[in-house]
C-alpha positions in Angstrom: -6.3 119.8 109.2 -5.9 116.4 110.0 -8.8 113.8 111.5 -9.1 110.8 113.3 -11.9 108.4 114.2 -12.7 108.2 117.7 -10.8 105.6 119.7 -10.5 105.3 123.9 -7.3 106.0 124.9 -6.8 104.8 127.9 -7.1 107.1 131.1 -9.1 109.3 129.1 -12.5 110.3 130.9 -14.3 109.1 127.1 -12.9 105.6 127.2 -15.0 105.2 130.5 -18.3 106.0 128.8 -20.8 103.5 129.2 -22.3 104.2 126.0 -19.8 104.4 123.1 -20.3 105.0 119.5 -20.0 102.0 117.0 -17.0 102.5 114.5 -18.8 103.2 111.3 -20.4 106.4 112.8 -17.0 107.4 114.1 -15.7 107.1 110.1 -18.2 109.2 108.8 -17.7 111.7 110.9 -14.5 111.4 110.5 -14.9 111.5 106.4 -17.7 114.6 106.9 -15.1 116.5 108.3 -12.2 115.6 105.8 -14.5 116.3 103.3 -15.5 119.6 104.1 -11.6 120.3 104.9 -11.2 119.5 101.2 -13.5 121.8 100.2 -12.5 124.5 102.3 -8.4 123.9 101.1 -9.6 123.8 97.3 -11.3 126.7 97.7 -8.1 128.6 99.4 -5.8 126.8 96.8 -7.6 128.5 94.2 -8.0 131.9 96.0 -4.3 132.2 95.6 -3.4 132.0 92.2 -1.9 135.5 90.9 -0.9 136.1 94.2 2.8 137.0 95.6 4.1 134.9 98.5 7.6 134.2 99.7 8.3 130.7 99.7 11.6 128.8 101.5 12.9 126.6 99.2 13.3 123.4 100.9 14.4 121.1 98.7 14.5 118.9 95.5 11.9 115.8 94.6 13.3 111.9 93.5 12.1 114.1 89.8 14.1 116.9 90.0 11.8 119.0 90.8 12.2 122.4 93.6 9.8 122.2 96.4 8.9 124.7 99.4 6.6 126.1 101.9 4.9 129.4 102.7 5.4 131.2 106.3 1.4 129.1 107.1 2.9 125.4 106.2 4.9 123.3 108.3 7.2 120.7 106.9 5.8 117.3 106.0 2.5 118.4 107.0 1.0 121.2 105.3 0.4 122.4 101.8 3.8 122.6 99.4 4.8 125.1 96.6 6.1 123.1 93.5 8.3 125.5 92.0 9.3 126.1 88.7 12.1 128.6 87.2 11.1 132.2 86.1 10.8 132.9 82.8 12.8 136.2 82.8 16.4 135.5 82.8 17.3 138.6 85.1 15.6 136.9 88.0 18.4 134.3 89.8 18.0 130.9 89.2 16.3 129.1 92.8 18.8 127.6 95.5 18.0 125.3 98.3 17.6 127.3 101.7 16.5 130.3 99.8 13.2 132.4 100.7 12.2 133.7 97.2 9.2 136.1 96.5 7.0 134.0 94.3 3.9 134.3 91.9 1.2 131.5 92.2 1.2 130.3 88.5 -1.2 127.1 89.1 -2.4 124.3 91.7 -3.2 121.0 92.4 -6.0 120.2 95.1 -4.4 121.9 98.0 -0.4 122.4 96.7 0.5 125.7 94.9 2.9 126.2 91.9 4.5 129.2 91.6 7.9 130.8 90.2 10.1 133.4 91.7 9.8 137.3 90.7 12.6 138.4 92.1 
């Protein structure tokens, strides 16, 4: 979830008000809602871990390092699974453009970490 402080965009009905609300109100509202966003995206991050989701393999960070998405995240926007290699040599290696089934292994605040299983 993004947010965004109140502004009057012009044309809008809102921007007509009379009586508008000074800016600091607007950014703590703003920051109540991020925060409890936060919460709520900590709280699914760490629901997740153990679980099996297929993951598309998008691509590669300036580290090296294999990125995706779940079927929920759009690209750029939402949450990303870092991906690592699986342990057990049987299962292939990862490949861009790939949609691998996936263990969550770890998180950060809202990104996953997983490996494929298959």
């Amino acid at each position: 979830m993004g947010a965004f402080a109140y502004s009057e965009e012009e044309g809008t009905p809102a921007a007509e008000y009379e009586e508008q609300l000074d800016q600091e109100l607007r950014e703590y509202r703003r920051d109540e809602l991020i925060s409890l966003q936060q919460g709520i995206g900590e709280s699914w991050a760490r629901s997740m871990y153990g679980k099996e989701i297929d993951v598309l393999v998008d691509g590669v960070t300036e580290d090296g390092e294999l990125f995706g998405r779940t079927q929920w995240d759009a690209p750029d926007i939402d949450n990303i699974v870092f991906l690592s290699e699986s342990e057990d040599t049987t299962v292939p290696r990862l490949e861009v453009g790939q949609m691998r089934r996936c263990r969550v292994t770890g998180r950060s605040v809202f990104d996953l970490e997983a490996a494929p299983i298959c």
